[in-house]
C-alpha positions as CSV (number, residue, x, y, z in Angstrom):
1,X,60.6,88.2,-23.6
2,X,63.6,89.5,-22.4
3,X,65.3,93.1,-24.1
4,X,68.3,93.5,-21.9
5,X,71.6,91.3,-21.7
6,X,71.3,91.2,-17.9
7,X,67.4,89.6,-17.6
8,X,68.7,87.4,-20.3
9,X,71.7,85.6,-18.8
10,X,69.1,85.6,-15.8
11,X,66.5,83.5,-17.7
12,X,69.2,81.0,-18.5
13,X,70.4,81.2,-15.0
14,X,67.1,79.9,-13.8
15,X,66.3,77.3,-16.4
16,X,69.6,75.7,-15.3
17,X,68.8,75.9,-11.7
18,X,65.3,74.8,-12.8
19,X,66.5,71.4,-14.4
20,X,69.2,70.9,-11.8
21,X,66.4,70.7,-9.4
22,X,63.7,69.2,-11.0
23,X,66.5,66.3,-11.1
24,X,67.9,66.3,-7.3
25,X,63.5,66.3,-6.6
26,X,63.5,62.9,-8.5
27,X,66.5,61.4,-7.1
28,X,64.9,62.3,-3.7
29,X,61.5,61.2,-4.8
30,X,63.0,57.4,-5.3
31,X,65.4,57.6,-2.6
32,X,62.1,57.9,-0.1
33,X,60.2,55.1,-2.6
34,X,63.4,52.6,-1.8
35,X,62.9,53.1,1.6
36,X,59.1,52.3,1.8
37,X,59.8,49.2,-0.8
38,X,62.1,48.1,1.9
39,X,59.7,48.4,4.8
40,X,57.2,46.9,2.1
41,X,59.3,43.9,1.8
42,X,60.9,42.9,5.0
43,X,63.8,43.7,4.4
44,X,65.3,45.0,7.5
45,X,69.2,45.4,6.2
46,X,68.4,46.9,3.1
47,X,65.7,49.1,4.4
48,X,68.4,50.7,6.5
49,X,70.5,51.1,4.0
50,X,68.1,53.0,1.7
51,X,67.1,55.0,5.0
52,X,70.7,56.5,5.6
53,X,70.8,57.3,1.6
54,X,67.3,59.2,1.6
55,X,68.5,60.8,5.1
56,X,71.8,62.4,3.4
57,X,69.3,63.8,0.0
58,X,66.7,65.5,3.0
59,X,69.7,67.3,4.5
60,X,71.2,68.2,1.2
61,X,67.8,69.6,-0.3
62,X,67.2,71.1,2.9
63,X,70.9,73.3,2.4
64,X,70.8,73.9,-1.4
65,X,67.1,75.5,-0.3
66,X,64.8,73.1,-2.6
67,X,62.8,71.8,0.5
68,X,61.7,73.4,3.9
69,X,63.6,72.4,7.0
70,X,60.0,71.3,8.5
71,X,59.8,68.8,5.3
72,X,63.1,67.2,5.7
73,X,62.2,66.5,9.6
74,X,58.6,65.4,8.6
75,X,60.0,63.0,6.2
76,X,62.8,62.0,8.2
77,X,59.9,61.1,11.3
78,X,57.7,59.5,8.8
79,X,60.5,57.0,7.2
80,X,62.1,56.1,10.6
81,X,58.5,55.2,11.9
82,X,58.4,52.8,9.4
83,X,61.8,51.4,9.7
84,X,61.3,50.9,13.5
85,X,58.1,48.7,12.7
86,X,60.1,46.5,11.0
């Protein structure tokens, strides 16, 4: 446990940061799900839709530092594949 002020106001620091992205991870996490629904359903339109959404969370994890650079791109590959198919 924390003794000092300073590694105090650190601890709460990080839970914050903690919850704020355990909660951008989930958004993502269903952003890429609404995309591969989509591709599950036929649903070309709508498919492209959910594609340009999950494409703006990738870069935005990608600059607040949650995810790797290399992630974002995989994902990015991996959901336009499946788009394309369509």
């Amino acid at each position: 446990m924390a003794n000092n002020k300073q590694q105090m106001k650190r601890n709460k620091q990080n839970e914050k940061r903690r919850l704020a992205n355990a909660s951008f991870k989930s958004s993502l996490k269903t952003a890429i799900k609404n995309v591969e629904l989509s591709v599950a359903n036929n649903e070309k339109e709508q498919a492209i839709e959910a594609l340009s959404l999950a494409y703006k969370k990738l870069d935005k994890a990608v600059a607040k530092g949650i995810h790797h650079k290399n992630y974002a791109n995989r994902q990015k590959a991996r959901l336009s594949h499946k788009v394309n198919s369509l």
